[in-house]
N, C-alpha and C positions, 0 to 999 in steps of 0.2 A: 744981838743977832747971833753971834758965837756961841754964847751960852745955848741958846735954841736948837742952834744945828748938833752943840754936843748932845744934850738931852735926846735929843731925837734918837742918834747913833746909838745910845746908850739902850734905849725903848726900843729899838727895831735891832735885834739883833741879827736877823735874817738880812740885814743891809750892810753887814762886814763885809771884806774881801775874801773870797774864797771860800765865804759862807762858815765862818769856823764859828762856836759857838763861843761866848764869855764864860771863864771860868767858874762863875756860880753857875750856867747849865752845864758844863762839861762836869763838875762834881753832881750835879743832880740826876744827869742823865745815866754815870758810871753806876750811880744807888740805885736805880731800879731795875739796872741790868743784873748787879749780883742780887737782886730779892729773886728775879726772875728765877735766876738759875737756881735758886738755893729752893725755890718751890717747884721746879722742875726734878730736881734732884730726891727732896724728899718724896714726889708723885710716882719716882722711879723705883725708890726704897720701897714705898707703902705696895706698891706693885709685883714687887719682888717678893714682901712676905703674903701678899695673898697666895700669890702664885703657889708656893712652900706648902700653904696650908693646904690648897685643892689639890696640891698634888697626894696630900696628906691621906685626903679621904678616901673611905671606902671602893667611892664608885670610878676610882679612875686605877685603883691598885689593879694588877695584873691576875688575880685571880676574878674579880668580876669582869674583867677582859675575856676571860676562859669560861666562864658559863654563861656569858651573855650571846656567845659565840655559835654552840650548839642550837639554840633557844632561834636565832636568827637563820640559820641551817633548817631546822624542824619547821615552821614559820615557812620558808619558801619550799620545802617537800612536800609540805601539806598542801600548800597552795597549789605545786603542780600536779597533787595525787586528786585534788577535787575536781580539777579540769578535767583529769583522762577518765573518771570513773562513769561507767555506763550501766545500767537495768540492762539485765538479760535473764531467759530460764535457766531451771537446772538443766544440766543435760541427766539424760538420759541415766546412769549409773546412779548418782546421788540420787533422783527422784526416784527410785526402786528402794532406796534405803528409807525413807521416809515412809514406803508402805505396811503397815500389817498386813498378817497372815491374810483376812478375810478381804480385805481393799482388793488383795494381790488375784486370790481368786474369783472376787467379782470380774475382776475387770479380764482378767485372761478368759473367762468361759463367756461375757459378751463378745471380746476377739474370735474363739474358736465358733461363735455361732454366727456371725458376721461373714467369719472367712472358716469352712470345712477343711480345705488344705490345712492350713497353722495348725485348726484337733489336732489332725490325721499325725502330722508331726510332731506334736505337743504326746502324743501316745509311745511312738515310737521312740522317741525323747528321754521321756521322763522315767525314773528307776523305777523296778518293780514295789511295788507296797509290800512289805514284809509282813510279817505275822504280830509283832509289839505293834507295829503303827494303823492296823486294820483293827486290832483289837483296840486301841487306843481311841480311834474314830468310833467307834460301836461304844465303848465307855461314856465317852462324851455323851454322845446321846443321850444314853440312859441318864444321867445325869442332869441331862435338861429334864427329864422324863421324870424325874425323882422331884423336881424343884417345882412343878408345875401341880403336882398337889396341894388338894386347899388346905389349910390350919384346921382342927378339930374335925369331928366325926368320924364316923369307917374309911380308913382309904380305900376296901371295895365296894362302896356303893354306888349305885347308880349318878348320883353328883357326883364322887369322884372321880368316875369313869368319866362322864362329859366335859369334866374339866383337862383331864388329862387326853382326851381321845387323840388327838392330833399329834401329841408329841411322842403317844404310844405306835401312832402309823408310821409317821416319821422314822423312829428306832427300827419297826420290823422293815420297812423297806431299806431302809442302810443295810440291814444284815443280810435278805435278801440280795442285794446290786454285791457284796461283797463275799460273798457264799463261794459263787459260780469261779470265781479269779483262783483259788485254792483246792480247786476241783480239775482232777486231771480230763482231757490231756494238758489245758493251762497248766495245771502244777504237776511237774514231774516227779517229785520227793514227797512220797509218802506221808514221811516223819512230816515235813512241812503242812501237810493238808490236814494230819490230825491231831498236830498241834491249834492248828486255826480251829475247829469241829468241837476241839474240847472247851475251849475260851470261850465262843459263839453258843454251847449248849447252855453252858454256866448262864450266861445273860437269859436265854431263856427260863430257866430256872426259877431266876428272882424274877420276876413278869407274878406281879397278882392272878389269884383267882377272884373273881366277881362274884356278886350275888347273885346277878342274874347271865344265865346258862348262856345266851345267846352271845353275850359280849365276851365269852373265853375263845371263841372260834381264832379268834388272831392268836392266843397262843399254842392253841388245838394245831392248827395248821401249819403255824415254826417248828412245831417237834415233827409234823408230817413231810416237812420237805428238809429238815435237820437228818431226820434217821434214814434218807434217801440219799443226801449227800454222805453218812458215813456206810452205808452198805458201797456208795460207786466208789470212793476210795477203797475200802476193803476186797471190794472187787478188783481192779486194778493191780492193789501191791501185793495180792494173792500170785498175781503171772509172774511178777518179779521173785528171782530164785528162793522159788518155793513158799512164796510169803516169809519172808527171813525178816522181814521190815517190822513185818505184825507180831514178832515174837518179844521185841524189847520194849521196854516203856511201860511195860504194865497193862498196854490197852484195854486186853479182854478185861481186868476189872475197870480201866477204869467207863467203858462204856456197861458194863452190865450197872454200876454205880447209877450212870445216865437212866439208864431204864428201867432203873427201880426209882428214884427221883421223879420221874415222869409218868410214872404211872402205868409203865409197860408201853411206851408208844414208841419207844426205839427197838421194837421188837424183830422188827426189819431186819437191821443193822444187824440186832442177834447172832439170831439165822445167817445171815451172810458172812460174820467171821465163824460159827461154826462150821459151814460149810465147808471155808478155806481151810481151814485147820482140820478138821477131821480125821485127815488121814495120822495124825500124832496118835490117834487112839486112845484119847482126852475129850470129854467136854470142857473146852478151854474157859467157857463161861458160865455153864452150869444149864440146866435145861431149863421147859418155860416155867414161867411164874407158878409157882406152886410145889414144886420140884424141887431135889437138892442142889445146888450149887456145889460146883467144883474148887475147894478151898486153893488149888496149886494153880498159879498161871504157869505158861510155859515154859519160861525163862526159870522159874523155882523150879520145876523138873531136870531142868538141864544142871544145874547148882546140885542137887540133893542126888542127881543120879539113878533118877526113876526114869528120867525119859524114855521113852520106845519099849516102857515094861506091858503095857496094855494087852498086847497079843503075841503067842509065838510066831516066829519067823521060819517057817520051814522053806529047807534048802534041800534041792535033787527032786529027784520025782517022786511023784503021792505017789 
């Protein structure tokens, strides 16, 4: 019965006093405490050199810190720049720069005939056309005027007259509309109005002759109302002191040039600076066709010192 109760005590060790355990578990218990630790220990190590390594790399150094930085910045400015952006027109200023020349004029002379007032202002407005940029316009022209003939055959035939007819109207009415602007009393400077006359004659000049007679009346008629616009200038700058305008520049040849070019149609003209000039006691231009020509224009008179030799001057009483 002893034996029993020992064995028992011995098997139950949870039925000591105080619960202490018997020395074979208190060494068995103390063994798994230091495994514990020592695997706790090396989990701590093993941890420690990871740690080492990642701090190692690339993506955690202090330079990928500094351009990951910016990247994250850009990323939310962009974000907030796509929010605020809105579709609107140009204004006004930029959309003028976007136009060409001809856009610009289409659309201004639909305005001015829309609204009369804006013209009326748009004239008032706008600079005078000069002499380069009138003649410049009148070139143009012709140049459309030149490009609109056909490839092969006579450019005066009758086909090439029909093919060209309209860009040939075209041309005389520009010169036409821009004749009258350089014609006093619109133009008060002389020199300015026979600068334009000369440029404007020249275009007539290169203007074909036709084959047939009927189809030259359009350039018959430019020299008709050309040698009327250079007599009203020449009339004009004759008031001004004493025609002093008409003596420089060479005019008298260079319109007798005109009217020999032309066939004697600026005869007009002629006549009307010999008139003005007259009293020089010179034919400044030489008489009509057929006639000698006066080799000296004015201006060589005054240079060479012949001036005023044509007639004596008597002084006191006959």
């Amino acid at each position: 019965m002893n034996s029993v109760i020992a064995s028992q005590h011995i098997a139950a060790p949870h039925l000591l006093p105080n619960n202490r355990l018997s020395p074979s578990r208190s060494m068995l218990s103390s063994s798994n405490t230091m495994s514990s630790r020592k695997r706790k220990a090396d989990d701590e190590g093993s941890s420690g050199d990871n740690d080492d390594r990642m701090s190692a790399s690339p993506s955690s150094s202090p330079a990928m810190a500094l351009r990951s930085l910016p990247q994250q910045n850009f990323s939310r400015s962009a974000k907030r720049m796509r929010t605020n952006v809105t579709g609107r027109p140009l204004a006004l200023p930029r959309l003028l720069e976007t136009l060409g020349a001809d856009d610009m004029r289409n659309i201004l002379r639909s305005i001015c005939e829309r609204h009369p007032d804006i013209g009326t202002e748009v004239v008032s407005t706008a600079p005078r056309p000069g002499v380069p940029s009138a003649l410049n316009v009148l070139n143009n022209y012709e140049t459309t005027f030149r490009a609109s003939f056909p490839f092969g055959g006579r450019s005066s035939s009758d086909y090439s007259y029909n093919r060209v007819r309209q860009t040939l109207i075209n041309l005389l009415e520009a010169l036409k509309d821009f004749t009258p602007h350089f014609l006093p009393p619109n133009e008060t400077q002389a020199a300015t109005s026979l600068n334009f006359l000369d440029g404007a004659t020249e275009i007539i000049h290169r203007l074909p002759d036709w084959d047939t007679y009927q189809h030259n009346r359009h350039k018959q008629e430019a020299y008709e109302e050309m040698a009327k616009a250079w007599a009203s200038v020449i009339h004009e700058a004759a008031k001004r002191a004493g025609g002093i305008q008409l003596q420089y520049g060479g005019w008298d040849q260079k319109l007798s040039k005109h009217n020999e070019i032309s066939g004697g149609r600026m005869q007009g003209a002629i006549n009307e600076l010999r008139g003005s000039l007259g009293w020089m006691g010179r034919d400044p231009v030489g008489s009509t066709p057929g006639g000698t020509a006066e080799p000296m224009s004015i201006r060589q008179q005054l240079l060479s010192g012949t001036y005023g030799m044509g007639a004596p001057v008597r002084v006191g009483p006959w």
